[in-house]
N, C-alpha and C positions, 0 to 999 in steps of 0.2 A: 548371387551374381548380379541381379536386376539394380540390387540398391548398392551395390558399389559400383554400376556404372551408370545409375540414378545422383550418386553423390560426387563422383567423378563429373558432369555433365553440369552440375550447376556449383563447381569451385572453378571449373574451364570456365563458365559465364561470368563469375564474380570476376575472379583476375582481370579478362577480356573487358567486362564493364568497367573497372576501377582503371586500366591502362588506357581507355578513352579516353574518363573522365578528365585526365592528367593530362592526356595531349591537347585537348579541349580547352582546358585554362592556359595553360603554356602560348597557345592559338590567339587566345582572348588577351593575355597580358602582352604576346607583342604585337597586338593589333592598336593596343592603348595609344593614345596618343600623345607623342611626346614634346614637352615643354619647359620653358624656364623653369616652373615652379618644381617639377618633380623632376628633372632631372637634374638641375644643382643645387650644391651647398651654398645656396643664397644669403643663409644667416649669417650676422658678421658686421664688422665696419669697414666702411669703405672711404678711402681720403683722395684728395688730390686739389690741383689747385685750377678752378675755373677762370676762364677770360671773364674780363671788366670792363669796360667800356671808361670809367671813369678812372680807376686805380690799378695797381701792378696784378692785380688778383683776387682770387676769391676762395683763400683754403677754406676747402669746404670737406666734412664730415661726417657722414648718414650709418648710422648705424641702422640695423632692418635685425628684429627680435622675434624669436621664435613665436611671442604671444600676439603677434601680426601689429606692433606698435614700433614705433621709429623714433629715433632723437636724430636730430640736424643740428649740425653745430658750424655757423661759419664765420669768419674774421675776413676785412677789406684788409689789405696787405697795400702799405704804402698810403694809407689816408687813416687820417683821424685819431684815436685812441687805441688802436688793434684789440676795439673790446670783440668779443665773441658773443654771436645772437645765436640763441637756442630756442626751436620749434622740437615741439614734440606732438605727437599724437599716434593715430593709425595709421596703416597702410594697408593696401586692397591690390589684384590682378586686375589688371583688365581681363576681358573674356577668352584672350587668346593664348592668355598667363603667359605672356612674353612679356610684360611688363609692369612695374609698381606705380602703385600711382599715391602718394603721401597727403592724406587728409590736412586740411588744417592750413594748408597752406593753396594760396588765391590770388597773388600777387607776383607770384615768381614761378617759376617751373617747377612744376610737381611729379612729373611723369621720367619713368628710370628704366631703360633698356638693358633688362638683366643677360648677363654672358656668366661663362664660366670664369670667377676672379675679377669680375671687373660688372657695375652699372656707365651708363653712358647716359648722360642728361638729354632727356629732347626740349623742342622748341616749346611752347605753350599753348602751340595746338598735337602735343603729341607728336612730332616729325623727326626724323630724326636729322638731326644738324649737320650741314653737309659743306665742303669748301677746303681752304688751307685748313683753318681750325677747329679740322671736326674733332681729330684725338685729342681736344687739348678738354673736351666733354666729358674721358672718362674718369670714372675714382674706381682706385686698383682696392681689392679688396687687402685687407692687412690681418683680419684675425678671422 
């Protein structure tokens, strides 16, 4: 009798321990903290056409790939030869993985406010663009 309620006593313990352990992580995983990078399907291409300053626009193209590398593809719309310039390289978070920042590129805007389906281009110091033509910053995601 002693050892089946010797064996009783420590299957009550294992259960009781292994249903902690569970509520413990469950605890842990929603305490994580939540961010562009883990909470969306960021991977993808994303188009749209940026303001210009000079010409009608600026179809611009960023695809962001799973192996943390980028292709950028833009054409000036209404000037010149509508050749397409292509950057490619890496891309990295900032710290707060709210945002991409595209290596390789130093001369123009490198920094991309990730949403769900859509990045938004910021200023050059990372800001984000604010006025009549702020939505005209975003590229909608397409694949």
């Amino acid at each position: 009798m002693k050892k089946i309620v010797v064996v009783l006593s420590v299957a009550l313990m294992m259960v009781l321990g292994c249903n902690n352990r569970s509520q413990n992580s469950s605890k842990t995983s929603e305490n994580q903290k939540k961010t562009a990078k883990t909470e969306f399907n960021y991977h993808g291409k994303y188009l749209g056409i940026l303001p210009c300053a000079d010409c009608e626009g600026i179809e611009t193209e960023i695809e962001l790939k799973k192996d943390q590398t980028f292709i950028k593809k833009t054409k000036y719309l209404g000037k010149g030869d509508q050749k397409v310039f292509e950057v490619t390289g890496k891309y990295k978070w900032d710290d707060a993985q709210s945002m991409v920042i595209l290596e390789n590129i130093t001369d123009a805007p490198n920094k991309y406010y990730v949403t769900e389906g859509a990045i938004t281009q910021l200023d050059m110091d990372g800001n984000v663009i604010t006025g009549d033509n702020s939505m005209k910053y975003r590229l909608a995601k397409t694949l």
